[in-house]
Each structure stands twice: as C-alpha cells, then as structure tokens.
C-alpha positions in Angstrom: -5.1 -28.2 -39.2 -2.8 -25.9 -37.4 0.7 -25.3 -39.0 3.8 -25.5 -37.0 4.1 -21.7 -36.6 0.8 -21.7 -35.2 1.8 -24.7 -33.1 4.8 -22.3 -31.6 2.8 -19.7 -31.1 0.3 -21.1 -28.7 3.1 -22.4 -26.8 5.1 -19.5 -26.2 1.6 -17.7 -25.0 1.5 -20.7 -23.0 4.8 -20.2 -21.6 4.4 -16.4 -20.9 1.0 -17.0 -19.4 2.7 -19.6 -16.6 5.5 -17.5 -15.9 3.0 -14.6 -15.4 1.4 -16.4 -13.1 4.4 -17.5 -10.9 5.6 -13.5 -11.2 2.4 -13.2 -9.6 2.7 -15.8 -6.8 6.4 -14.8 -6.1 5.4 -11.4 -6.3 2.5 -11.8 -3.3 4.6 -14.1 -1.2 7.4 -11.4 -1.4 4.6 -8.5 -0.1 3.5 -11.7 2.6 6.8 -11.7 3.8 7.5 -8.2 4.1 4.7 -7.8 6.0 5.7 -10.0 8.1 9.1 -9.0 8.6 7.9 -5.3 9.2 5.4 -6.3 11.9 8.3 -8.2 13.8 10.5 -5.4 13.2 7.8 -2.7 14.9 7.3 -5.1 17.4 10.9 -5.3 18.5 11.0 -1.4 18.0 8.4 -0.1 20.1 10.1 -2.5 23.2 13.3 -1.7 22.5 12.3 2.1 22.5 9.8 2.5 25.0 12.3 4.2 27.3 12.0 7.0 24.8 8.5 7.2 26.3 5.3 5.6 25.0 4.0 8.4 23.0 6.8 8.0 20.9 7.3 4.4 20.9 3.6 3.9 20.3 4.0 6.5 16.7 6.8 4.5 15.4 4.9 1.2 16.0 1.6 2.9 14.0 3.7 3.6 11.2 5.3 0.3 11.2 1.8 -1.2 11.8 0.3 0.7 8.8 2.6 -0.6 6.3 2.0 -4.1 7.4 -1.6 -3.0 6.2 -0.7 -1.7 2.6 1.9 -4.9 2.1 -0.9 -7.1 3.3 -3.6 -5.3 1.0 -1.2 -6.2 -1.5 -1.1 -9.6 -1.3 -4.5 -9.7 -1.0 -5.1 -8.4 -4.5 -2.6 -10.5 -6.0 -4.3 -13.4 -4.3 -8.0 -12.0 -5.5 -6.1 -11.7 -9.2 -4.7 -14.9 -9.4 -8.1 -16.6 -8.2 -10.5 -14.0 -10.5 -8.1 -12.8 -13.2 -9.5 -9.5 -13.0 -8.1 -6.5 -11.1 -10.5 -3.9 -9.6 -9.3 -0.3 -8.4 -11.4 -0.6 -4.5 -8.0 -2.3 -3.0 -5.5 -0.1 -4.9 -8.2 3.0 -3.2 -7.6 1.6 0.3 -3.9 1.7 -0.1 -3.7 5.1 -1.4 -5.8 5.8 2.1 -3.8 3.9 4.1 -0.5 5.5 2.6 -1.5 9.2 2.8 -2.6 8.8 6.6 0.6 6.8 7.7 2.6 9.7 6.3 0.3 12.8 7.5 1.3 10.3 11.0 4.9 10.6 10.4 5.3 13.7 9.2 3.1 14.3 12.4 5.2 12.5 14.4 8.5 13.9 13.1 7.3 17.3 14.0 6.2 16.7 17.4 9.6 15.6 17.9 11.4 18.0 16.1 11.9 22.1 17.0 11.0 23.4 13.7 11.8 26.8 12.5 8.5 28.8 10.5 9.5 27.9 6.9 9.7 24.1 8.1 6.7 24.4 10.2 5.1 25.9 7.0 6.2 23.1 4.7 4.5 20.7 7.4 1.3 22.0 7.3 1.3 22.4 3.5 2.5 18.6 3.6 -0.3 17.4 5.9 -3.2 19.5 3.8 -2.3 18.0 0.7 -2.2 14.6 2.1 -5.3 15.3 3.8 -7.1 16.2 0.5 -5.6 13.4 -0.7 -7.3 11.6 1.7 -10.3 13.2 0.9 -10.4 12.6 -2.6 -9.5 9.0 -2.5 -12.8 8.2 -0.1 -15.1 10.4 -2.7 -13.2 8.2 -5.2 -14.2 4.9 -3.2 -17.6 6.4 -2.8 -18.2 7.0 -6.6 -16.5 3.2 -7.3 -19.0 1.4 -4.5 -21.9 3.2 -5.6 -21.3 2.4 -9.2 -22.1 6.3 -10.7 -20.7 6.6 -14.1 -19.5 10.1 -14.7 -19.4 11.3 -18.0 -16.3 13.0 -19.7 
C-alpha cells in the first residue's frame, strides 16, 4: 500500500510532467508564430524595398525566408517530441545548415553592399570560410547520423 509521501510524490511528477508538456506546446506555437510573423514581415520588406533594386530586395527576403525555415524546423521537432517523446539530433543538423548559410548570405549580402576596407574584407572572408566549414561539417555530421556508423572514442 502506498504511503502518503509516496502518494505526493507521484503527483508532483505528475504535475511537472503536464506542465512540461504545455512548456512544450506553448513553446512550438511561439516558434509557429514567429514564423509566421517573419514571413509577413519579409513579405512586406522585399515590396516595400524593391526600389532599392531587386538584387537587394530579393537578399533581404532570402534571409528573412531562411529563418522562417529554422523557426518552422523548430516547431516541427517540438511537434515530433511531444507525439514520440524522444528527440533525435537530424532536425537540430538541419538548423545548424540552414543557420550557417543564411549568415554566409548576409554577411554576403552586407558586403556586396558595403565598400569594405582590406582588414574588413579580410574578416569577411575568414567569416564566410568558417561558416562554410561549418557547413561542411554539419552535412558529414548528417551523413554519419543517416547512415548509422558508430565511431569509436
């Protein structure tokens, strides 16, 4: 027969275990939305700014349009945890992909724009190699994960 302290106990898990899971929902409706509100705002954006020209109207919308992908990739582990209960590193892979090409775009971007002097030119393309091997890395990484090798340490 269970005691009373017992009886507590399962109920506080109980109660941590729901709020959890409604962190998680609010959490993933919160990364929904965002997404949402970010793919209005480049929308809006790239028309109010094509008199700048198109090229770069068409960069700031790219950007915009990749972060819509790393909020939505977000909620769609959230909602693939909350179903499964189990988290798996391929979506947080993706993300890392998607984030280190929409800033080797901006920084990109920024420097087409910008007259840059040698050091900041320098900088830049330090900044792009690094997020480029970044890049790189990450899709050996995703390899390795899909394929299932085990590496030993």
């Amino acid at each position: 027969m269970a005691t009373q302290t017992e009886k507590m106990f399962k109920a506080s898990i109980q109660m941590m275990e729901w709020l959890e899971k409604w962190g998680y929902i609010t959490a993933g409706l919160s990364f929904l939305l965002l997404g949402m509100a970010v793919f209005a705002y480049g929308w809006a954006t790239f028309f109010s700014s094509l008199y700048k020209g198109i090229l770069n109207a068409s960069m700031a919308l790219m950007v915009d349009l990749l972060l819509v992908i790393i909020f939505m990739e977000l909620f769609r582990t959230i909602l693939e945890f909350l179903k499964t209960h189990t988290l798996t590193l391929e979506p947080f892979l993706y993300i890392g992909i998607v984030a280190a090409i929409r800033r080797i775009l901006t920084l990109t971007a920024h420097e087409a724009i910008a007259e840059a002097s040698a050091e900041q030119f320098s900088r830049y393309l330090w900044d792009v190699g690094m997020h480029g091997g970044l890049v790189a890395g990450l899709i050996v990484s995703l390899f390795i994960y899909k394929k299932g090798i085990t590496v030993k340490v």
